[in-house]
C-alpha positions as CSV (number, residue, x, y, z in Angstrom):
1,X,61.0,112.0,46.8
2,X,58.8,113.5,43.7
3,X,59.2,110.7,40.1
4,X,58.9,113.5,38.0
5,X,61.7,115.8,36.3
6,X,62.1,118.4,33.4
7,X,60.7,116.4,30.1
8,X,61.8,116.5,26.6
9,X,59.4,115.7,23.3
10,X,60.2,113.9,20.3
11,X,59.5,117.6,18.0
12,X,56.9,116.9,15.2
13,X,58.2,118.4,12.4
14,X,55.8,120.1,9.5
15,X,56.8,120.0,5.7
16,X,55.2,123.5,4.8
17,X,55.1,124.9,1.1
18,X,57.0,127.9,2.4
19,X,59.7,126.1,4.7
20,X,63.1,125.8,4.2
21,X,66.5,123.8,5.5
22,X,67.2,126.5,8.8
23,X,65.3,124.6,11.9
24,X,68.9,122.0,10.9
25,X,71.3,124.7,10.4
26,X,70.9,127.2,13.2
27,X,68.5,124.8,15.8
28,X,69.8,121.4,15.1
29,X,66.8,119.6,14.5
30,X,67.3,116.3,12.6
31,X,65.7,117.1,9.0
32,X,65.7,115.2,6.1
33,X,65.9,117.3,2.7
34,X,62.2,118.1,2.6
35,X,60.9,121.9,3.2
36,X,60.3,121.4,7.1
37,X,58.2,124.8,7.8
38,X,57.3,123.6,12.0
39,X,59.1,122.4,14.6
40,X,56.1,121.6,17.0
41,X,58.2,121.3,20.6
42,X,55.1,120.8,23.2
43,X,51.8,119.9,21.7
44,X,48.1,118.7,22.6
45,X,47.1,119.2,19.1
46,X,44.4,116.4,18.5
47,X,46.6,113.8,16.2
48,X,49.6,115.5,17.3
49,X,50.2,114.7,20.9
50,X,53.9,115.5,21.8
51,X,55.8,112.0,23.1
52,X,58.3,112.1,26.0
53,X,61.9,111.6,24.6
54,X,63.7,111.3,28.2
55,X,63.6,109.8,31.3
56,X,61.2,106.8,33.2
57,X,58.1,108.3,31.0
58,X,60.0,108.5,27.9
59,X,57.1,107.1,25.3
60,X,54.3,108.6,27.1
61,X,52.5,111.3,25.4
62,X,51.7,114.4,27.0
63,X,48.0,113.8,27.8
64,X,48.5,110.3,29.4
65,X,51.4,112.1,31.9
66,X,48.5,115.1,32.5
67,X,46.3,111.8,33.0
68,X,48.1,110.5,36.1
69,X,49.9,113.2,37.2
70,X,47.3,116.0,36.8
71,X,48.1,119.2,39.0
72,X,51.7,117.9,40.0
73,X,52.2,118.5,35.9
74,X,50.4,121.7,34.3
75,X,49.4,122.9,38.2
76,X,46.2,122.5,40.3
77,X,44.3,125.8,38.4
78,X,45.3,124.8,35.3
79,X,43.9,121.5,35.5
80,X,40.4,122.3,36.8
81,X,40.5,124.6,33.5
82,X,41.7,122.4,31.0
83,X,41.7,119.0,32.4
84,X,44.4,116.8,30.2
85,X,44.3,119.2,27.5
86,X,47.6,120.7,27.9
87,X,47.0,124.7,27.1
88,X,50.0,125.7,25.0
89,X,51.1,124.4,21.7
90,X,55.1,125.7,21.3
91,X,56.8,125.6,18.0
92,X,59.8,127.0,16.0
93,X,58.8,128.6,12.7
94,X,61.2,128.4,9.5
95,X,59.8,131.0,6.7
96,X,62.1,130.6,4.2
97,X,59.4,132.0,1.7
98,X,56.6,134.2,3.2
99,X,53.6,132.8,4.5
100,X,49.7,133.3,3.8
101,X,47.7,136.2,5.0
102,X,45.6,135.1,7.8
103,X,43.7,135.5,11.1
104,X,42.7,133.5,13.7
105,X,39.4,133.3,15.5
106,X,38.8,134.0,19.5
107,X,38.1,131.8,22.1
108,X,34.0,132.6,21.9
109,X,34.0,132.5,17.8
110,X,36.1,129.2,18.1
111,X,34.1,127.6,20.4
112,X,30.9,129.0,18.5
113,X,31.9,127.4,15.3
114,X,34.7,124.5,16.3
115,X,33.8,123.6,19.9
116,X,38.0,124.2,20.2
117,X,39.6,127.2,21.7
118,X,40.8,130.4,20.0
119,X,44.3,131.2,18.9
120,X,46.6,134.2,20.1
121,X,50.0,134.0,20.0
122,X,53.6,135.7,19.9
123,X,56.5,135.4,17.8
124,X,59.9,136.2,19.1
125,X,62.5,136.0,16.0
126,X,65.9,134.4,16.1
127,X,66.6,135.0,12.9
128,X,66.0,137.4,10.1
129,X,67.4,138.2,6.6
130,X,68.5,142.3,6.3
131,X,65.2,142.9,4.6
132,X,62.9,140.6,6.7
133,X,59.4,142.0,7.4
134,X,56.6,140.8,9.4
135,X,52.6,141.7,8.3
136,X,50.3,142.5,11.5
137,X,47.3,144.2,11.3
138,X,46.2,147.0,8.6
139,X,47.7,150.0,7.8
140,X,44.9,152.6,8.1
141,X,41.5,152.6,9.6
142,X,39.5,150.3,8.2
143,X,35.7,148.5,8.6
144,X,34.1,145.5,7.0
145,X,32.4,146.3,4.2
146,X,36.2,148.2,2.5
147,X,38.0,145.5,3.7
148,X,36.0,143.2,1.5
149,X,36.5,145.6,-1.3
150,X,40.2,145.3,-1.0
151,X,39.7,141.4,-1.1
152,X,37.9,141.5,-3.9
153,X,39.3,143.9,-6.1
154,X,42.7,141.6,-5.1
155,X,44.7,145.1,-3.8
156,X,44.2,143.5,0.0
157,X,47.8,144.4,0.1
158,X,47.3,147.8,-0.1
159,X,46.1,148.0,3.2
160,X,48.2,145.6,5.2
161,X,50.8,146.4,7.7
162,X,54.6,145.9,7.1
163,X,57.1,146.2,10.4
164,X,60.7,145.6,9.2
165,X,62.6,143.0,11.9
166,X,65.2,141.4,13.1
167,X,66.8,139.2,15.7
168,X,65.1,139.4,19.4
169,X,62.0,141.3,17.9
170,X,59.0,140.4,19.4
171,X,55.3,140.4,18.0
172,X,51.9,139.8,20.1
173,X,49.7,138.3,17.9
174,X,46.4,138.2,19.5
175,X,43.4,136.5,17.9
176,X,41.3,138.4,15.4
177,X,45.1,140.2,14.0
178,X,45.6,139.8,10.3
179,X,49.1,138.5,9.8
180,X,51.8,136.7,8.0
181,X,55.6,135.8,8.2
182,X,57.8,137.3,6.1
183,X,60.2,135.2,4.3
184,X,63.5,134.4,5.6
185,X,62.5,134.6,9.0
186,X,63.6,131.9,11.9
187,X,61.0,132.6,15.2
188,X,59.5,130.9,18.1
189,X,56.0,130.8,18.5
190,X,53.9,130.5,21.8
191,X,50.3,130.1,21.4
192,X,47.1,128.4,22.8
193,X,46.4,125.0,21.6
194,X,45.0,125.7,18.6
195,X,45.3,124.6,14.7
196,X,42.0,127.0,13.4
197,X,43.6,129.2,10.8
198,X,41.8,131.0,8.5
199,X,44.1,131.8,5.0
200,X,42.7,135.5,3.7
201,X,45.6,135.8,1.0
202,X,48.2,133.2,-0.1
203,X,50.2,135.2,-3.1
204,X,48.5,133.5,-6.2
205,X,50.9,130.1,-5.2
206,X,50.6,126.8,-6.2
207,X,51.7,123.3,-4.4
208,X,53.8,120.9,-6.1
209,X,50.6,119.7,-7.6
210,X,49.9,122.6,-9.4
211,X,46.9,124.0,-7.0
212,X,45.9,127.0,-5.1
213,X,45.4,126.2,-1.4
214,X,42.0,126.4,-0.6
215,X,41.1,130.2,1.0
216,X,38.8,130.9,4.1
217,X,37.7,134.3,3.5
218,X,34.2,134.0,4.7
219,X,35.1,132.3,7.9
220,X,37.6,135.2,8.4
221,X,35.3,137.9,8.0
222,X,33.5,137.4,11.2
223,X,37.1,136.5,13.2
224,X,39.0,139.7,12.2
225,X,39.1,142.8,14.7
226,X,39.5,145.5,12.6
227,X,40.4,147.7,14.5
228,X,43.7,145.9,14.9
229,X,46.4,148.1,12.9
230,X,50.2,148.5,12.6
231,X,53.2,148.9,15.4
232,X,53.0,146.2,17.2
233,X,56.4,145.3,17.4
234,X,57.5,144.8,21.3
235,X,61.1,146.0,22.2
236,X,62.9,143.8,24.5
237,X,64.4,145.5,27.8
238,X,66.4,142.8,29.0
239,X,69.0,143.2,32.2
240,X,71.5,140.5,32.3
241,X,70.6,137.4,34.8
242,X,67.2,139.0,35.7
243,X,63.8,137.3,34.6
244,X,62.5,140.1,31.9
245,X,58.5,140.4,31.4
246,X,57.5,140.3,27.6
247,X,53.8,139.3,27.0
248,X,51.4,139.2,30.2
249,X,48.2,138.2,28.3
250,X,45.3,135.7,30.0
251,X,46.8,132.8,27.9
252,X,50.3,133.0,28.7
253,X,53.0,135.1,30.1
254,X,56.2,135.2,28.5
255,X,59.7,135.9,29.8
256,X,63.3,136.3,28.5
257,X,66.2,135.3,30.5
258,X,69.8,136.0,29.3
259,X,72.3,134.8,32.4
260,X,76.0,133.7,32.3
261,X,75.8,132.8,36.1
262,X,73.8,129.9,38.3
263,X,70.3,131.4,38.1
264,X,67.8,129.8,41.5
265,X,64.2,129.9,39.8
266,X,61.5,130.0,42.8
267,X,57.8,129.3,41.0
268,X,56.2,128.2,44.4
269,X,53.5,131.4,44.3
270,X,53.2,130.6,40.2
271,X,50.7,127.3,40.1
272,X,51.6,126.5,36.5
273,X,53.9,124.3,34.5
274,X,56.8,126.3,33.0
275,X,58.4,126.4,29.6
276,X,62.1,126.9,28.8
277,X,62.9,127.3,24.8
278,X,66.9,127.6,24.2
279,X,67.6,130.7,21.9
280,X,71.5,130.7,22.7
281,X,74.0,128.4,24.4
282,X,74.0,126.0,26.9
283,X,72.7,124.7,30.5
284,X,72.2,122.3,32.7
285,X,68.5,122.3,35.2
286,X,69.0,121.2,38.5
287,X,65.8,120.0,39.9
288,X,66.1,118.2,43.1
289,X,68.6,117.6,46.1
290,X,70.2,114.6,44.3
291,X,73.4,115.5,42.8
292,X,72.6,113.1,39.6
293,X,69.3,115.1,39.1
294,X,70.0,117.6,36.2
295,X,69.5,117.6,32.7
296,X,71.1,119.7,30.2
297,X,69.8,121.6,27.4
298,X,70.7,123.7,24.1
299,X,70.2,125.8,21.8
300,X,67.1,124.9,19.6
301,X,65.9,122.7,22.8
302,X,62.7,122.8,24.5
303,X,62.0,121.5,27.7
304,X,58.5,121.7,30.2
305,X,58.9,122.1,33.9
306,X,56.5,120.1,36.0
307,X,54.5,122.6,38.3
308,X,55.4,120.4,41.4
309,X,59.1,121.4,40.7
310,X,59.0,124.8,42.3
311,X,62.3,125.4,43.1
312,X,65.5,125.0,40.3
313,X,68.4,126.0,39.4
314,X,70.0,127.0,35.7
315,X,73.7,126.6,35.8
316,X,75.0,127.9,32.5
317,X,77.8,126.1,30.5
318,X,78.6,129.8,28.7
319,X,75.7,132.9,28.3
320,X,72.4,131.2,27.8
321,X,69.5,132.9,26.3
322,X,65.8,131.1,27.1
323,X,62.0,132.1,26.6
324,X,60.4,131.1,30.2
325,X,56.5,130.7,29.6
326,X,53.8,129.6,31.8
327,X,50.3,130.3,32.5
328,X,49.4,133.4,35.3
């Protein structure tokens, strides 16, 4: 009989300049009064390495599970890849003020200058205020040498791209996209494990101390695709109690599944771990023949799938609404 089970992480939460109270209010994460900007779910970021909250491993850490477990955790091609370097970092994003202008470099220009991977991502957004907008990529062609005009002269804005948005949006980010989060935005982010961000444009703002944070436009020159312009927001077909494709990219694959009846999830062909993040009610996972083995989970909730655990089933408390992520 297989020891391992769906875990759950202790979330590391992020006080942000630009966060706010909502990751409390509308996911039930356990905030004190400070401006928590991050929920970070699942992470391998060095310094940051997510603790298991449940179970016979609860107090591990994610690498020292990857450690002894290896394939049976994050799946056999996964681990030849990446080793105990789990591949995904998975947060939830609270933008009660908008954030910086940035861009993130690739996996080459990462390696090149960081010896650490790149840093595409998606965003799918829970919550939005009526005039919520999201920046991604320019507005208009554009090459290097105009784009540092823009920078310079300080009218960068000009030439940036608003989408307007709104709950169960979805926005591929990959690397080399300028971007930001508008304010009053509530999202979940997937991306590869990666903290390299390089701030273009951060809105003349100070921190509590009085001080600009510190810009990366040089860095950034080399990392931006510019040829990476407006409308990319991705609409959502979803059927009810079917597995819907959003994002198939080389980092990750990302689903949405919205089902209101028992739901049997066969990943024997997949060879990866999989993710579940809880956008709306309630469910339990049954992941073995023993009627005691299940584990339930909620809204705000993430939860990672071992790879050896092919076979499960969701059985829904009332309509449930998850992101379902792996690696292809």
């Amino acid at each position: 009989m297989n020891e391992l089970y769906p875990f759950k992480f202790k979330p590391i939460l992020k006080e942000k300049i630009w966060g706010g109270n909502k990751l409390s209010s509308i996911l039930s994460k356990q905030i004190s009064d400070k401006k928590i900007g991050e929920s970070w779910e699942i992470s391998a970021v060095k310094n940051n390495i997510s603790i298991v909250s449940n179970g016979n491993l609860a107090g591990n850490n994610l690498q020292d599970i990857i450690e002894i477990y290896m394939g049976d955790i994050v799946g056999d091609k996964i681990y030849d890849k990446y080793g105990i370097e789990f591949p995904l970092l998975i947060k939830y994003i609270d933008a009660s003020d908008i954030l910086s202008v940035q861009v993130h470099p690739d996996d080459k220009l990462a390696k090149k200058r960081h010896q650490a991977y790149g840093k595409t991502e998606m965003w799918y957004i829970i919550d939005a205020k009526k005039d919520s907008k999201i920046i991604t990529g320019f507005n208009k062609e554009i090459n290097k040498t105009e784009y540092s005009d823009y920078v310079s002269n300080g009218h960068l804005n000009d030439v940036l791209n608003y989408e307007a948005t709104k709950a169960s949006d979805v926005f591929f980010i990959p690397a080399g996209r300028v971007h930001a989060i508008g304010s009053g935005i509530v999202l979940a982010e997937i991306q590869q494990t990666s903290d390299i961000t390089y701030r273009i444009h951060d809105w003349n703002r100070k921190d509590k101390y009085g001080k600009s944070r510190e810009l990366h436009n040089n860095l950034a020159l080399d990392a931006i695709n510019f040829k990476y312009k407006g409308n990319n927001k991705i609409s959502i077909k979803s059927e009810l109690n079917k597995s819907s494709n959003i994002i198939t990219d080389k980092h990750f694959v990302a689903n949405i599944l919205e089902f209101d009846k028992i739901k049997e999830m066969d990943y024997y062909e997949t060879d990866s771990f999989v993710i579940y993040m809880c956008l709306e009610g309630n469910f339990s996972i049954k992941y073995s023949d023993n009627k005691d083995d299940n584990i339930s989970m909620k809204k705000g909730e993430t939860i990672l799938i071992p790879s050896v655990l092919d076979n499960i089933s969701l059985i829904p408390e009332r309509k449930s609404k998850i992101l379902e992520v792996f690696i292809a």
